[in-house]
C-alpha positions as CSV (number, residue, x, y, z in Angstrom):
1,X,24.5,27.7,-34.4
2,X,21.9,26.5,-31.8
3,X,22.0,29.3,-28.8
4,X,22.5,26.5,-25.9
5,X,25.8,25.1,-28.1
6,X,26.8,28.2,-27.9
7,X,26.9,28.8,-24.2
8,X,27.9,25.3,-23.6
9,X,31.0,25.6,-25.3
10,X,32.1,29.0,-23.9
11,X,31.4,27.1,-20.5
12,X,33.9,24.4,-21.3
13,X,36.7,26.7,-22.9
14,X,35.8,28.6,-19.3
15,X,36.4,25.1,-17.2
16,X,39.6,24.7,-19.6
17,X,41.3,27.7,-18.7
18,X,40.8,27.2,-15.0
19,X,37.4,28.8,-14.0
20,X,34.4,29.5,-15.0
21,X,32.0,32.2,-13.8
22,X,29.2,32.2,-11.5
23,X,27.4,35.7,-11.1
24,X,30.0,37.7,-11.2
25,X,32.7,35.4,-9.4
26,X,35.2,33.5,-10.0
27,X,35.1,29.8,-8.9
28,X,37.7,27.7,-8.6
29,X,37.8,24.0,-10.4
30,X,40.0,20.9,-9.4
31,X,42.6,21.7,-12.0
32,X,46.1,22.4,-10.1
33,X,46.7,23.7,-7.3
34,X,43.1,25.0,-6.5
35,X,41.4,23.3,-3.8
36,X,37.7,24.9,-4.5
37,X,37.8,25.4,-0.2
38,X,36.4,29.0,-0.2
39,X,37.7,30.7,2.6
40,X,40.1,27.7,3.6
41,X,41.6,28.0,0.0
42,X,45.7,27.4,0.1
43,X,48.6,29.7,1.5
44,X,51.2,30.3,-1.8
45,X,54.4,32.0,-1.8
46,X,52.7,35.1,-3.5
47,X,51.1,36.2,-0.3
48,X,52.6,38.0,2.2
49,X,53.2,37.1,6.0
50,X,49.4,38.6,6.4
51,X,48.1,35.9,4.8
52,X,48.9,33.3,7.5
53,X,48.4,35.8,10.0
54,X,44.5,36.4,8.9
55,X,43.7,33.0,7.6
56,X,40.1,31.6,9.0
57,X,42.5,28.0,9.6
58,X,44.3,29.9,12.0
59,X,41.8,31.6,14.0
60,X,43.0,32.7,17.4
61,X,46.6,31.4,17.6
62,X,48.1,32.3,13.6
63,X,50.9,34.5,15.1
64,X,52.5,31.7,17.3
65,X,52.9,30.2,14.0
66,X,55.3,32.9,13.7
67,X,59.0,33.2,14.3
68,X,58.0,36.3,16.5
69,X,54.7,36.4,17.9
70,X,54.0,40.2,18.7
71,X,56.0,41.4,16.0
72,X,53.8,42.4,13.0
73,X,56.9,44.3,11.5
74,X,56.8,41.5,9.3
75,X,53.7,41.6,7.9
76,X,54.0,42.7,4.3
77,X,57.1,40.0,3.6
78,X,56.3,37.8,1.3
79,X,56.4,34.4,1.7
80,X,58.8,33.6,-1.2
81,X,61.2,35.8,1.8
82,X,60.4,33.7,4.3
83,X,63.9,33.0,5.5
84,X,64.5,36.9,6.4
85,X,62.1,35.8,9.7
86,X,64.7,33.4,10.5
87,X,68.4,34.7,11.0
88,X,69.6,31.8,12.4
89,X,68.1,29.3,9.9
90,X,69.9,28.3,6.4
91,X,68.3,27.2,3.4
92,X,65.1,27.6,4.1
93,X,62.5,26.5,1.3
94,X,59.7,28.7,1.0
95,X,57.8,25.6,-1.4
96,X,58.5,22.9,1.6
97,X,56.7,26.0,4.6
98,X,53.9,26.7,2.4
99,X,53.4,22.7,1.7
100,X,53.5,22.3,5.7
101,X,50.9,25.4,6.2
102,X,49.0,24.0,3.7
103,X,48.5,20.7,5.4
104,X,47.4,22.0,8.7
105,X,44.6,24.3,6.5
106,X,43.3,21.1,5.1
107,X,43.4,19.5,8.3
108,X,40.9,22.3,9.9
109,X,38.7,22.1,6.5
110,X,38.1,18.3,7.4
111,X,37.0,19.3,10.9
112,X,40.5,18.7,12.8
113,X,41.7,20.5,15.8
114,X,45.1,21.5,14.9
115,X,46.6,23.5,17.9
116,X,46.4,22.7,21.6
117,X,46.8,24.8,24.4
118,X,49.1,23.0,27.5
119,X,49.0,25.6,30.1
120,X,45.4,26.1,31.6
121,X,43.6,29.3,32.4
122,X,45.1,30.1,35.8
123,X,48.7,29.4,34.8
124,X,48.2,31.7,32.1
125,X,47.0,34.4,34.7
126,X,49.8,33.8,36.5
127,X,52.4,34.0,34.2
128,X,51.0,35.8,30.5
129,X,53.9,35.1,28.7
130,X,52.3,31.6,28.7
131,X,50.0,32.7,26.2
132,X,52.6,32.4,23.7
133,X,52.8,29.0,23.8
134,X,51.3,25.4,22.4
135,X,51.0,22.6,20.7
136,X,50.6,22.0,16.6
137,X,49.4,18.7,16.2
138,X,50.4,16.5,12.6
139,X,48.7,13.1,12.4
140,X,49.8,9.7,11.9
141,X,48.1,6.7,12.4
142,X,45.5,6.4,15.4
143,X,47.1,5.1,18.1
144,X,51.2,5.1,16.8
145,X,53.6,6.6,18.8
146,X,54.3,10.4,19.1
147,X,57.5,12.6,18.3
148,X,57.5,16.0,19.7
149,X,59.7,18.9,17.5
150,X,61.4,21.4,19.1
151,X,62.1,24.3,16.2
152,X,65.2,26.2,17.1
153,X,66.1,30.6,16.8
154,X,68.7,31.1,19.6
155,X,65.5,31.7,22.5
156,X,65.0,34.8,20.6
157,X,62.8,33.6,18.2
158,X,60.7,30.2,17.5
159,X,61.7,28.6,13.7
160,X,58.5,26.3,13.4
161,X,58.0,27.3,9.8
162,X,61.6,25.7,8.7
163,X,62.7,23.1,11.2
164,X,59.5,22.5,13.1
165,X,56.0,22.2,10.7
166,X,57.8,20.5,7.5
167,X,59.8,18.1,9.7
168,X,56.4,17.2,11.4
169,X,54.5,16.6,7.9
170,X,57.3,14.4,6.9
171,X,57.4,12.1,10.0
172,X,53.2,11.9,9.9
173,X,53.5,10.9,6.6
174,X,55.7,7.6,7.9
175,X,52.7,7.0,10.1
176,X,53.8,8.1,12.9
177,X,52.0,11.1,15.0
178,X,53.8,14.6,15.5
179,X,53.5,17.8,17.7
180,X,55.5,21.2,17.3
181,X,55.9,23.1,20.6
182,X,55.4,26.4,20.3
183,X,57.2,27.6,23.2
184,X,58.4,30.8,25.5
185,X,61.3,32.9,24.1
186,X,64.0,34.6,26.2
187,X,65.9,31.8,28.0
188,X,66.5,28.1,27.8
189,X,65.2,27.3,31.5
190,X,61.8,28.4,30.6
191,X,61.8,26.7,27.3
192,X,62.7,23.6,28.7
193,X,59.7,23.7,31.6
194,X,57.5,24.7,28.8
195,X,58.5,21.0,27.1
196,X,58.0,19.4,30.3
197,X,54.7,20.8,30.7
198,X,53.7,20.0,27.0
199,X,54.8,16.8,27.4
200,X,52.6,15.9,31.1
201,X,49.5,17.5,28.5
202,X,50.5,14.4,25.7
203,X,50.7,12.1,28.5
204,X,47.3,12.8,30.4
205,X,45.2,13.3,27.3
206,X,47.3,10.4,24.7
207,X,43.9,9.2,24.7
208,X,42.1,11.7,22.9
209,X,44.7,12.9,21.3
210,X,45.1,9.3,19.6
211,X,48.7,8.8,20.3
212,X,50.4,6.1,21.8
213,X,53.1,7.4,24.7
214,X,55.1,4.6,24.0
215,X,58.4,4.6,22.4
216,X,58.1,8.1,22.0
217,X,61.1,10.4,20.6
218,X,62.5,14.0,21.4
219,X,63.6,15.7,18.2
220,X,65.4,19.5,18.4
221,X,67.5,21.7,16.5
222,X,69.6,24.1,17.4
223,X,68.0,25.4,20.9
224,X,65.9,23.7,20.7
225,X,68.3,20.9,20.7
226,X,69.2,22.2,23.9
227,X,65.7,21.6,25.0
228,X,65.8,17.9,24.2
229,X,69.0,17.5,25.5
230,X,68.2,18.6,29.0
231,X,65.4,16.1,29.5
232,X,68.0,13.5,27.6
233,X,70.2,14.4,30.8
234,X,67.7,15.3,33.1
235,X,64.5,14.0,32.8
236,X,61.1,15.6,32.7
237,X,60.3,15.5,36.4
238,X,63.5,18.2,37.0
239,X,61.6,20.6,34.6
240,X,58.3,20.2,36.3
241,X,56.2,18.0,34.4
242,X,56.1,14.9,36.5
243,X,57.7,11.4,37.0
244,X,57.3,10.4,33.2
245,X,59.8,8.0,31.5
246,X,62.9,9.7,29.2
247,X,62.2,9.5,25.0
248,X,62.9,6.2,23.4
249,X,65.3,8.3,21.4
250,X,66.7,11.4,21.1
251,X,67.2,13.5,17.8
252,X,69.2,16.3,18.1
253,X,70.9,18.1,15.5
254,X,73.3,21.0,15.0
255,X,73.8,22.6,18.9
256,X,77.3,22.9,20.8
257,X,75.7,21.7,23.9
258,X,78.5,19.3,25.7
259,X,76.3,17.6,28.7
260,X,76.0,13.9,28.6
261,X,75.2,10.9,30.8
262,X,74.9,6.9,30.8
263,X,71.4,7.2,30.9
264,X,71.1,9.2,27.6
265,X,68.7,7.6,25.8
266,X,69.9,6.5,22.8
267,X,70.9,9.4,20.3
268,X,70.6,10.4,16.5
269,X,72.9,13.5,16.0
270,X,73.6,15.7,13.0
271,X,75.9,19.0,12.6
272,X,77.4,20.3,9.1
273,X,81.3,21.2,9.4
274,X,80.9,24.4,8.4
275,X,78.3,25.2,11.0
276,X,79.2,28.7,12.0
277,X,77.1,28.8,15.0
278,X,77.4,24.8,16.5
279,X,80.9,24.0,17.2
280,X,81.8,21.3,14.8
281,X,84.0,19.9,17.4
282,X,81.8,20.0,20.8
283,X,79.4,17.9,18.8
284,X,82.1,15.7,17.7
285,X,83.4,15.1,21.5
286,X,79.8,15.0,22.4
287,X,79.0,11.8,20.1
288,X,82.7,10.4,21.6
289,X,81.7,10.8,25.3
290,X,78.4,9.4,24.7
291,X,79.6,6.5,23.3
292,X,82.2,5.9,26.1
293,X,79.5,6.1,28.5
294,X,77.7,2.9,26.7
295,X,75.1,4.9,24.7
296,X,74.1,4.4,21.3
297,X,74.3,7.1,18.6
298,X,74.3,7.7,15.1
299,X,76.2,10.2,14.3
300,X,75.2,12.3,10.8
301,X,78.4,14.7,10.5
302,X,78.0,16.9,6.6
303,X,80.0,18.9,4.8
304,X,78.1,22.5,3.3
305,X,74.8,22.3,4.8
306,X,75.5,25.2,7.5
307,X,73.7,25.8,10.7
308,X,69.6,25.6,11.2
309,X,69.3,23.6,7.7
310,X,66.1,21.9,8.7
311,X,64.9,19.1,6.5
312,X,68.3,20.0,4.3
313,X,66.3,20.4,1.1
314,X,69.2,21.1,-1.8
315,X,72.4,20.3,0.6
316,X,74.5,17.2,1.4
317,X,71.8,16.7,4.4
318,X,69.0,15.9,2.4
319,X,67.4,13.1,3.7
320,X,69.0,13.1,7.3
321,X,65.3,12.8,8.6
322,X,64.5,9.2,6.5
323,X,68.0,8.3,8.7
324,X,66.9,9.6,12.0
325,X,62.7,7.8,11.7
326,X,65.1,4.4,11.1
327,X,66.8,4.9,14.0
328,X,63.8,5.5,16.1
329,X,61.9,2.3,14.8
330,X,65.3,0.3,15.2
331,X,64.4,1.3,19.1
332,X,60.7,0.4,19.5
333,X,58.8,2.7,17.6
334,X,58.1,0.3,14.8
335,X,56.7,-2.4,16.7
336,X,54.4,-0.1,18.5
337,X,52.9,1.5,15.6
338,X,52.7,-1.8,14.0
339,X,50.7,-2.8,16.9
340,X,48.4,0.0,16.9
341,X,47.0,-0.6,13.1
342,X,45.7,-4.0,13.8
């Protein structure tokens, strides 16, 4: 047989089973899940908790992606054990925190910026444990309006990688712009300013950040349901971050936090009954005295799904979010991001 047939078809039996080689090394082809990115290549559940912590994509801010940020006890757990970062957290999908990792690496590859810092310079001097927070930033449309996710873990530990990334993907992908605070642990005062403060940042730079500050929505879990309900009840000026208006809406699920007002804005809520951390039945008298005080809420009460069940994948709660997003277009967002892609 001719010597070039030959080689040319052990070249495509290579391409078939994946790869082929180019002096020496392997290279990747379009063919599942390789992306062919190099040193941007995808996170799997394989790797361990190093992975994310070394990746290029993550340069200079990959362990506030973690639950813990000085802790590098961790480091050596595979992903496919991701929950075991998150105590408080149930059902946690390593598949769905990889998919949500994934999206921000591809973001980067295209030439995104993906995390923003909130504090400056000089209020990091002043206080360092400021360093340990910011912004991770999943986009929408240009110019549709913004919710900001506020993971939960008890103020001991932040759980962006269950209940803050994923549920960001899944509301960019209906359009609509998304940021994951990364905030200080060890008390809910402090976490609370830190929302404040990240919210004044949204506000003075919506511009370049492409968002739209209207009709914008609060979403927490857990403590960080606590978060969101303090500027519900308070408002953002109280927390330090200026005279800005309260959220459109306010999603908060699974928290036993009681406080309430007439000038709530109007609320999604969601708890499981056999929530062994959120009392079932605060939540419940929290939905009843918000509704006696005139405000709106829907009110998604489950059965098995437990406490900290995130996005709900493979319980009763699957799908809570698709009910939440409807609630905040049935309160302006729609019509604002409809706007916005004229």
């Amino acid at each position: 047989m001719n010597r070039f047939l030959v080689i040319l078809m052990i070249l495509i039996a290579g391409c078939m089973d994946g790869a082929v080689m180019s002096n020496g090394h392997a290279v990747e082809t379009l063919r599942g899940e390789g992306r062919g990115r190099g040193s941007f290549a995808h996170i799997t559940t394989g790797d361990s908790v190093s992975r994310i912590v070394n990746h290029p994509a993550f340069k200079a801010f990959s362990r506030l992606i973690l639950p813990r940020e000085n802790d590098a006890s961790s480091d050596n757990t595979p992903l496919r054990n991701v929950r075991s970062l998150m105590p408080y957290h149930n059902h946690v999908d390593p598949d769905t925190v990889v998919g949500a990792l994934n999206h921000l690496i591809d973001e980067v590859h295209d030439g995104k910026t993906i995390f923003y810092d909130f504090y400056g310079k000089q209020q990091k001097q002043e206080d360092p444990a400021k360093e340990q927070t910011g912004l991770f930033f999943y986009r929408g449309e240009p110019g549709a309006p913004f919710a900001m996710v506020c993971p939960g873990g008890g103020f001991s530990y932040v759980g962006s990688l269950h209940e803050g990334f994923p549920l960001a993907l899944e509301i960019s992908k209906r359009k609509f712009n998304a940021f994951v605070i990364r905030y200080r642990i060890g008390g809910e005062q402090r976490a609370t300013e830190d929302l404040a403060a990240a919210m004044a940042y949204v506000f003075r730079n919506a511009k370049a950040l492409g968002v739209s500050t209207e009709s914008y929505s609060l979403w927490g879990g857990s403590a960080g349901a606590r978060m969101v309900g303090n500027i519900a009840l308070n408002g953002i000026a109280s927390y330090g971050g200026g005279n800005l208006p309260k959220p459109s809406i306010a999603v908060i699920a699974y928290t036993g936090q009681s406080s309430f007002s007439a000038d709530f804005p109007p609320t999604f809520m969601t708890v499981s009954a056999n929530d062994g951390i959120a009392d079932v039945s605060v939540v419940d008298r929290r939905v009843e005295n918000l509704r006696n005080a005139g405000v709106e809420v829907e009110y998604r009460r489950y059965r098995t799904a437990g406490h900290g069940f995130g996005l709900g994948t493979g319980t009763d709660a699957e799908g809570w979010l698709s009910h939440a997003v409807r609630f905040w277009e049935k309160h302006g967002s729609a019509g604002v991001s409809a706007k916005a892609l004229k």
